[in-house]
C-alpha positions, 0 to 999 in steps of 0.5 A: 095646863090652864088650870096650873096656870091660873093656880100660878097668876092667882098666887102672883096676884095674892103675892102683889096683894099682900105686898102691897098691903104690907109696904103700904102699912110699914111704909105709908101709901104716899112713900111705896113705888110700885118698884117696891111692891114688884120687889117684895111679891117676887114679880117683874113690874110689868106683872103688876101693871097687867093687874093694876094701871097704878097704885090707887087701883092697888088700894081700891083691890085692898080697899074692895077684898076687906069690905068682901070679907067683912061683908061674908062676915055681916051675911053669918050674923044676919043668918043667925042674929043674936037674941037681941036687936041690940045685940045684933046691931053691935055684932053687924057693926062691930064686925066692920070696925074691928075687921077694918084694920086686917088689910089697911091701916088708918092711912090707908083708909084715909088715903081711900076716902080722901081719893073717893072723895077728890075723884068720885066720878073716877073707876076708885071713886066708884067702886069705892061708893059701891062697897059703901053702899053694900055695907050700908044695904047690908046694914038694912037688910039685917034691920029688916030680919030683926024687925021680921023676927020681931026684935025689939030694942033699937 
């Protein structure tokens, strides 16, 4: 019984979160109500607001699955880096940029820094900071392996 009852709050989940970013990008962060991302999940209000006390936190869960996809992302090419330093940068990098408008629009990455910066010391603020700093911890460790492998280029 527990197991089909977390498949379900699991698919809710997914339901609010896709919602969310859909209505987010179509419409703008700013003009959704949480009324309508209740609507096109298929949820009661009250559902969201047992995962989520308001839209920022929203953002922040869109904000945090993006940085922990394209983190897995970073992981595949510094177990494997290309032949070159230069190479591996590009793909590292180049990896966030292009996986960084899957869940969010530019909007919605505006929306998120201008909250992290205007309330850092919020719960938003600080997972925010965070997912920064794994990127940027992810982007040294991967320096690390090209100068181990000793790759020259950079």
């Amino acid at each position: 019984m527990s197991g089909l009852r977390e498949k379900q709050k699991a698919h809710r989940h997914d339901r609010i979160i896709e919602a969310a970013s859909r209505l987010f990008r179509e419409l703008g962060y700013e003009d959704v109500k949480m009324e309508a991302i209740a609507a096109a999940a298929e949820v009661a209000i009250g559902t969201i607001y047992n995962y989520y006390r308001n839209k920022g936190d929203l953002l922040v869960a869109i904000v945090s699955l993006e940085v922990e996809e394209v983190l897995r992302a970073g992981q595949r090419v510094i177990a494997d880096p290309p032949w070159s330093a230069e190479h591996a940068v590009d793909a590292l990098v180049g990896g966030y940029v292009e996986h960084s408008l899957h869940y969010l629009s530019k909007e919605m990455w505006r929306q998120a820094m201008a909250i992290s910066t205007t309330q850092p010391i919020s719960p938003f603020g600080e997972t925010y900071a965070a997912l920064d700093l794994a990127l940027a911890r992810q982007t040294c460790e991967l320096l690390e392996k090209l100068q181990a492998l000793g790759l020259r280029g950079l």
